[in-house]
C-alpha positions as CSV (number, residue, x, y, z in Angstrom):
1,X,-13.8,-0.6,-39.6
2,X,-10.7,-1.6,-41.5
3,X,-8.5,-4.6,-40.6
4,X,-5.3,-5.3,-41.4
5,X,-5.3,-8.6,-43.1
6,X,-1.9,-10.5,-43.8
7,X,-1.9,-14.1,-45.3
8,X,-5.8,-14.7,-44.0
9,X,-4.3,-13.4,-40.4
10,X,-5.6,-10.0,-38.8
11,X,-3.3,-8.0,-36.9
12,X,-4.3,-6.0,-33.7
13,X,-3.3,-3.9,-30.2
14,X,-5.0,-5.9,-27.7
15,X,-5.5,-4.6,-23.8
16,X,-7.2,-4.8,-20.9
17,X,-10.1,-2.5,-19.1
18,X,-11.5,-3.7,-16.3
19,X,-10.5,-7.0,-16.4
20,X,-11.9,-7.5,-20.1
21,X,-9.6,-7.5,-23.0
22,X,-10.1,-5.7,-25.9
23,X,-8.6,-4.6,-29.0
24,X,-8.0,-2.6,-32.1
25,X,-7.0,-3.0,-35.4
26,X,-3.2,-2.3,-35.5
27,X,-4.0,-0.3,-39.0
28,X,-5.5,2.4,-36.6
29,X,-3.2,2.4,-33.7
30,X,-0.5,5.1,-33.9
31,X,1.4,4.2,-31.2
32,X,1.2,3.0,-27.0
33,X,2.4,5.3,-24.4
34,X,2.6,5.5,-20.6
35,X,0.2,7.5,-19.0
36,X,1.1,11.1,-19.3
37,X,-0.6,14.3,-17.9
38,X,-4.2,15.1,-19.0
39,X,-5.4,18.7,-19.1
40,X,-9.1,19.7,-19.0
41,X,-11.2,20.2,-21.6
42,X,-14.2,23.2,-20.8
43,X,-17.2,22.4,-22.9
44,X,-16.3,19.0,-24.1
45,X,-18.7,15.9,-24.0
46,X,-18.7,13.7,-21.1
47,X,-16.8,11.1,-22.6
48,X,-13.8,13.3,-22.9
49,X,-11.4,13.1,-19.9
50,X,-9.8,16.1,-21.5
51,X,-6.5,16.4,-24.0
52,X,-2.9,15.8,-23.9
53,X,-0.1,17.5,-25.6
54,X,1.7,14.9,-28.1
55,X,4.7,16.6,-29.3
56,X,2.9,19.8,-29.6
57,X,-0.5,18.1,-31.2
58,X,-3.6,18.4,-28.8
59,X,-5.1,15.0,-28.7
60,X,-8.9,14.9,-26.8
61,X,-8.7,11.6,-24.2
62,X,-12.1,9.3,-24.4
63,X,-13.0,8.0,-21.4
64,X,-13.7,4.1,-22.5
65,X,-14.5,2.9,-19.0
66,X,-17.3,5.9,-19.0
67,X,-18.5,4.6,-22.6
68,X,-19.0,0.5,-21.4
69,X,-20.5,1.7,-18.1
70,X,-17.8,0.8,-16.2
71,X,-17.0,2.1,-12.7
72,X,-14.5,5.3,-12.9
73,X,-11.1,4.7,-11.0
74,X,-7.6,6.4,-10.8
75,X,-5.2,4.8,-13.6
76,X,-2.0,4.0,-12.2
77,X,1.5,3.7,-13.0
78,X,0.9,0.8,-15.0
79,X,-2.3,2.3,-16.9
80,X,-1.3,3.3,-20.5
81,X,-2.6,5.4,-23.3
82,X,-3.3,4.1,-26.7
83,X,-2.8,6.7,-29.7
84,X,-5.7,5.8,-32.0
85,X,-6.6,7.3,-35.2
86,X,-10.5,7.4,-36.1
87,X,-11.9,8.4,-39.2
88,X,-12.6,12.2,-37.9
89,X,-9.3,12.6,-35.5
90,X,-6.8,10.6,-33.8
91,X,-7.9,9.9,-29.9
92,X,-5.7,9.0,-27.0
93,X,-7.7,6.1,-24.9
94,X,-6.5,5.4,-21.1
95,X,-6.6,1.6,-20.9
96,X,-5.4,-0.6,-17.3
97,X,-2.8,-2.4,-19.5
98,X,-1.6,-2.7,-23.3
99,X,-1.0,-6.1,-23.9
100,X,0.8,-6.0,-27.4
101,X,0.2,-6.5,-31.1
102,X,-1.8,-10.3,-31.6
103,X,-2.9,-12.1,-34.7
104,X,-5.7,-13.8,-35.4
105,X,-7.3,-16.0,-37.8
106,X,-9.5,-14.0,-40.2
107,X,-11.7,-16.2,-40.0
108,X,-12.1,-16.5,-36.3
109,X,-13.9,-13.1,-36.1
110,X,-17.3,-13.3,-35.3
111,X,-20.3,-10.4,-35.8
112,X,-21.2,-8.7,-32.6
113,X,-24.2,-9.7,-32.4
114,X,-23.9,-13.4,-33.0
115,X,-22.4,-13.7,-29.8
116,X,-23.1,-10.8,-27.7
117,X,-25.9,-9.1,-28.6
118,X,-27.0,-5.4,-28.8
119,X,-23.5,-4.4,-27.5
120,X,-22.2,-1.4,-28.9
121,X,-19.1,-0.3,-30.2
122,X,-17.6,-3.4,-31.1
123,X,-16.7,-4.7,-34.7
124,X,-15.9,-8.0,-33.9
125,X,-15.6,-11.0,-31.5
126,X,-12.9,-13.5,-30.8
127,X,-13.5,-16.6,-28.7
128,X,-9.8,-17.4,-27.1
129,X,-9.2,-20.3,-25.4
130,X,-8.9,-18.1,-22.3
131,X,-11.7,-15.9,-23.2
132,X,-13.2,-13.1,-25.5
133,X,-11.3,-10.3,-27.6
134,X,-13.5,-7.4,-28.1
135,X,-12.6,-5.5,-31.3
136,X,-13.2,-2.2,-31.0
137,X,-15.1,0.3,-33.4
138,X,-13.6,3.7,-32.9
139,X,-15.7,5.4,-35.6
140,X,-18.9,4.4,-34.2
141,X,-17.5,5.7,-30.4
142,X,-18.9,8.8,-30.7
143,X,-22.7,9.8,-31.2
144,X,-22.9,12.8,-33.8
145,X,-24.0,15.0,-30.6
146,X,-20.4,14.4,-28.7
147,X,-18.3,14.5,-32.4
148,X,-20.0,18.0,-32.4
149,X,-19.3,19.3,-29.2
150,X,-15.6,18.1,-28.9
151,X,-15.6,19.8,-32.2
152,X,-16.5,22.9,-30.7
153,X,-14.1,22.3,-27.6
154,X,-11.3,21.9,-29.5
155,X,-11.6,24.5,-31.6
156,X,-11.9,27.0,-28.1
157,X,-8.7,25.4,-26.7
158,X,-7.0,26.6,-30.1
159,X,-7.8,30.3,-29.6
């Protein structure tokens, strides 16, 4: 996973699921939205709530709460999608609340699994003084079995 490192400071789109905050490197965010209409997707994994139409580009929606085991819920009008580009696709990722760009110490990222581990997913750990920051790994999200069947789902929506 990339980072964008300025002056020993890495930049990234924090926000919240569940209660837990989270983030991504702001060198793979695109962009944060409100919530907008999600269509279904036949075939496609289980992790994908189904695709949105961007400005005419069919984006598949990953279901993040589905992929930490989380409880599924109903977003609501303050729920938000981030626009996030992985190394296959860009993916649009429902998330309770987008709680901006924040910079932290290069340094101050930890491994994974030096403080949490066997969890999945995650590039990095901050300790906060009010808590963790997860850093998200988009690329490692999906298991070759699910890359291959969105794939496959996409490519039916196109015809």
């Amino acid at each position: 996973m990339a980072f964008q490192v300025a002056d020993s400071f890495i930049r990234l789109v924090a926000f919240v699921i569940d209660g837990n905050r989270y983030a991504l490197s702001l060198f793979a965010v695109e962009r944060v939205l409100p919530l907008i209409a999600v269509s279904p997707l036949p075939k496609a994994p289980a992790i994908a709530l189904g695709v949105i139409n961007l400005h005419g580009e069919i984006i598949p929606m990953l279901d993040v709460r589905r992929r930490f085991g989380f409880p599924p819920r109903d977003y609501g009008a303050s729920a938000h999608l981030v626009i996030a580009r992985t190394a296959r696709r860009t993916v649009a990722l429902p998330v309770d609340e987008a709680l901006g760009v924040v910079e932290v110490a290069a340094g101050a990222v930890r491994p994974p699994d030096s403080v949490l581990p066997g969890i999945g997913h995650v590039a990095g750990v901050v300790a906060l003084a009010d808590g963790l920051l997860l850093i998200h790994d988009l690329d490692a999200f999906f298991s070759l079995e699910e890359e291959r069947q969105l794939a496959e789902a996409l490519e039916g929506e196109k015809r």
